[in-house]
C-alpha positions in Angstrom: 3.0 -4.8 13.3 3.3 -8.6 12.5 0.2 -9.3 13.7 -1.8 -6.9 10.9 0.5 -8.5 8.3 -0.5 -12.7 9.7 -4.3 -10.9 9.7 -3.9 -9.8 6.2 -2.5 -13.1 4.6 -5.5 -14.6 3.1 -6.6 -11.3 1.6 -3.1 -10.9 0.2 -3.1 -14.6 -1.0 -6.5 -13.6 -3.3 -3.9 -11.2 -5.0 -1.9 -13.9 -6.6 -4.7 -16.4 -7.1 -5.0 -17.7 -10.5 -7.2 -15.5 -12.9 -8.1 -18.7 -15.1 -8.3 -19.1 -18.5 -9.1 -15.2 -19.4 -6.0 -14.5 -18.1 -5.2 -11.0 -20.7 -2.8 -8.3 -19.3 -5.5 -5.8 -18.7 -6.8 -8.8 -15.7 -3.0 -9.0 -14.2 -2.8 -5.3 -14.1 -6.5 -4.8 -12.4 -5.8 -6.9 -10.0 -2.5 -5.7 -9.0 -3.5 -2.3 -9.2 -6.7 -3.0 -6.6 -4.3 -4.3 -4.2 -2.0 -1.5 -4.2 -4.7 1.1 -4.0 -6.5 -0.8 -1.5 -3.7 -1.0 1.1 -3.0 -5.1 0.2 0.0 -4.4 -1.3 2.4 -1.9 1.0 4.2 0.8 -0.6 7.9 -0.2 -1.6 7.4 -4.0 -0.9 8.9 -6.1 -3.8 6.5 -8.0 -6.0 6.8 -11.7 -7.4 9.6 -11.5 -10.7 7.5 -11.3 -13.3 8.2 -15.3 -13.9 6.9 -16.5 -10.6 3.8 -13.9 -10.6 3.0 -15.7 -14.3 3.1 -18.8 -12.5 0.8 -17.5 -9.5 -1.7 -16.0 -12.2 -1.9 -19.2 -14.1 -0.9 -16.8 -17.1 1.7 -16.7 -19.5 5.2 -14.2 -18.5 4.6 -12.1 -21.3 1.0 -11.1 -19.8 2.7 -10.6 -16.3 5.4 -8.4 -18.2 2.7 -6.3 -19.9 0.8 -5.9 -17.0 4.0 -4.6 -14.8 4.9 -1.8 -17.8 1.0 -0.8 -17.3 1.5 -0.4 -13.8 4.8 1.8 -13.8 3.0 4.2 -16.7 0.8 4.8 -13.8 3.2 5.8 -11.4 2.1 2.1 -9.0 5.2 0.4 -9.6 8.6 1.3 -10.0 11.5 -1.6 -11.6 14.9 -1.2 -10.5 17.8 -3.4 -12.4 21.1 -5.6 -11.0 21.5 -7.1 -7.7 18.6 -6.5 -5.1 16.2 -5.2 -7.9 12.9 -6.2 -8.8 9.7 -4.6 -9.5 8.5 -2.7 -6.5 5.2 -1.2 -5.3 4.6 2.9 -5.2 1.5 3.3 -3.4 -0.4 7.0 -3.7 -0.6 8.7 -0.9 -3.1 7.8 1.7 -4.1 11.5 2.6 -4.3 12.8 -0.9 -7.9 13.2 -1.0 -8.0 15.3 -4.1 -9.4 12.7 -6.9 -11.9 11.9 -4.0 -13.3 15.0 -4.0 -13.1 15.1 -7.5 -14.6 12.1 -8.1 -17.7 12.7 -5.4 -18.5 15.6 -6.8 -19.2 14.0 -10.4 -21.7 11.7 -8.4 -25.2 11.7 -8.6 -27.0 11.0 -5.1 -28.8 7.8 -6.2 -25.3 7.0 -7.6 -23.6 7.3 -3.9 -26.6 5.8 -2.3 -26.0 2.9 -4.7 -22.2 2.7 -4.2 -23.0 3.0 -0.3 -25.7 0.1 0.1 -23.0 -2.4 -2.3 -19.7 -1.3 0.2 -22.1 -1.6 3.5 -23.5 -4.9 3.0 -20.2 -6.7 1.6 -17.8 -5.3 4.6 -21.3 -6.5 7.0 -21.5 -9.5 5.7 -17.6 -9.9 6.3 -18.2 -8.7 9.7 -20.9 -11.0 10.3 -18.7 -14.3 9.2 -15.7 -12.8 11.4 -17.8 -13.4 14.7 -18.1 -16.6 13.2 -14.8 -17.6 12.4 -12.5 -15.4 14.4 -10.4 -16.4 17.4 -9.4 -14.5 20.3 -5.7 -13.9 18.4 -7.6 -12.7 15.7 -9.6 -10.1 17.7 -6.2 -8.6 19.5 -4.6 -8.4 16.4 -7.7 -6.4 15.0 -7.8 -4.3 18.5 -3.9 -3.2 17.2 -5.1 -2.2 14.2 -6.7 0.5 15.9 -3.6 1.3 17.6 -3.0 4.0 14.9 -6.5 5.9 15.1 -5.1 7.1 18.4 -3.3 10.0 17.1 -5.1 13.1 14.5 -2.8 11.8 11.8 -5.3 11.2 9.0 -3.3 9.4 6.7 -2.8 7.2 9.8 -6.8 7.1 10.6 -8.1 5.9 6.4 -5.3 3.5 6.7 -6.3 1.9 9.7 -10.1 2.1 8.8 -8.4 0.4 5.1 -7.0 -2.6 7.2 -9.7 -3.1 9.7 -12.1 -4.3 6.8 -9.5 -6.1 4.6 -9.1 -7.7 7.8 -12.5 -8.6 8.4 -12.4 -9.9 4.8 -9.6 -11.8 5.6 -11.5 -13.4 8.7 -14.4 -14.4 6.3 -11.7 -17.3 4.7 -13.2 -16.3 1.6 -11.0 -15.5 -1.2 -13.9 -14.3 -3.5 -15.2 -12.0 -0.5 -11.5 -11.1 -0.1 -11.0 -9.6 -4.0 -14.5 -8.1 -4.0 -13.7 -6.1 -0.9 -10.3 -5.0 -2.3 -11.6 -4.3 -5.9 -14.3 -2.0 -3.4 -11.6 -0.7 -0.6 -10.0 0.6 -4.0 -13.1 2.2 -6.1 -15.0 3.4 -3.3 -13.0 3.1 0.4 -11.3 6.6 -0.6 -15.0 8.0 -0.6 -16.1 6.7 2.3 -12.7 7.8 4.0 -13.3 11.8 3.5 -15.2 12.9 5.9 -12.4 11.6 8.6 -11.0 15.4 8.2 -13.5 16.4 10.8 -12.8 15.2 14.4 -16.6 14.4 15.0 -16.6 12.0 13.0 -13.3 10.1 13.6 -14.7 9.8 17.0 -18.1 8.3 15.7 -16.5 6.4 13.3 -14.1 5.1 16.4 -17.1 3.7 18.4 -18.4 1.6 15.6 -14.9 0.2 15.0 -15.1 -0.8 18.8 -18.1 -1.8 18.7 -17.7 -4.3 15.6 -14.1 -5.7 17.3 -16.3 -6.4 20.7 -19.2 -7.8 18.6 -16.7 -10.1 17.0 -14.9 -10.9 20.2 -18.4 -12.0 21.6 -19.1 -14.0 18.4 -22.6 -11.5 18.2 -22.5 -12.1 14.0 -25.6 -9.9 14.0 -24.0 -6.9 16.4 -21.4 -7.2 13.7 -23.2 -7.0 10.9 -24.8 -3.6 12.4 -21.6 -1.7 14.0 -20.6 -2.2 10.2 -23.4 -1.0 8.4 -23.7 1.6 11.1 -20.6 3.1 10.4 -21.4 3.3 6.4 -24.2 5.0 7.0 -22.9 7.5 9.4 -20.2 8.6 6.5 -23.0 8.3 3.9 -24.8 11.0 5.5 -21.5 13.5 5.9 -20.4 12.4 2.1 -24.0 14.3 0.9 -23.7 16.8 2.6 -20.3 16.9 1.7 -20.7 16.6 -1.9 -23.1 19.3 -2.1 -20.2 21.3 -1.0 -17.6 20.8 -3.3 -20.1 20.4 -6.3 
């Protein structure tokens, strides 16, 4: 799996970039918290001491220290003491789709449609600058990523779908486009990542992940941009009809 972890180094680099001269607690913590959710940050990897992520941040260690006691209150970190210790990551569980539901069901439609168009045309527009930018490493490494959508495992299926558009974020060498899509991946991706319970649509949602690698491997930015916004739609529709279910 080295090649999803090389793919996902300039996302994970926007983690640590400096937050400038707002740099409060509440910023660190956001930040950190978006990247765990989102999948940039793996469960039980070992974060920066809390001097060195200071020094990242452009922020001062108290801030960083603050921040880190925020995160273990929510159960997204976990510090351990002596040798070998450090501050580690506790990601939630990918196939816990319970505050999903929750949340959907809270929604209004024009409130989802809203969400939807703002998540379709940032990941498309990512998509788009990946058939740009991408070379043919790049487009094995993202066929691998799909490597783990070929079993019915769905916590294995949202967090492949998870990494195959922080990837595409990644390929956009844009760190701004690389935090918006992980602050999105994190408020929204669980959404979007519901209606992957029913086979259907894993195997629609499959041909417009193919279809966006081969668009990208054929430098087709437009194709791209489409596959993309295809596959948004396509869990759009189930998510209403969805939501009128659980309401």
């Amino acid at each position: 799996m080295a090649g999803i972890r090389r793919l996902s180094s300039r996302t994970r680099s926007a983690v640590f970039a400096p937050l400038g001269d707002a740099g409060r607690a509440v910023r660190v913590e956001k930040r950190l918290e978006e990247a765990i959710r989102s999948g940039v940050l793996s469960d039980g990897e070992r974060l920066p001491s809390e001097a060195e992520l200071a020094a990242m941040l452009g922020v001062a260690p108290v801030t960083a220290r603050e921040a880190l006691v925020s995160l273990r209150a929510q159960g997204l970190v976990t510090t351990t003491r002596g040798r070998g210790g450090g501050s580690f990551v506790r990601r939630p569980p990918a196939d816990d789709a319970t505050e999903a539901r929750r949340r959907l069901a809270s929604m209004t439609k024009v409130d989802l449609a809203d969400h939807g168009t703002h998540y379709a045309s940032l990941v498309a527009s990512c998509a788009e600058l990946a058939a740009e930018r991408a070379d043919a490493e790049d487009v094995a490494d993202l066929r691998l990523i799909l490597a783990a959508t070929e079993t019915d495992d769905l916590g294995d299926w949202r967090h492949a779908d998870t990494e195959l558009h922080l990837a595409l974020a990644a390929l956009s060498q844009s760190a701004r486009l690389s935090r918006e899509v992980m602050r999105l991946e994190a408020d929204f991706g669980a959404l979007v990542r519901l209606p992957l319970y029913d086979a259907g649509h894993r195997r629609e949602v499959h041909g417009h992940q193919l279809a966006t690698i081969e668009a990208i491997a054929a430098r087709d930015p437009d194709a791209a941009r489409a596959s993309v916004r295809a596959r948004v739609r396509s869990a759009l529709g189930d998510l209403a009809e969805l939501r009128s279910e659980v309401r």
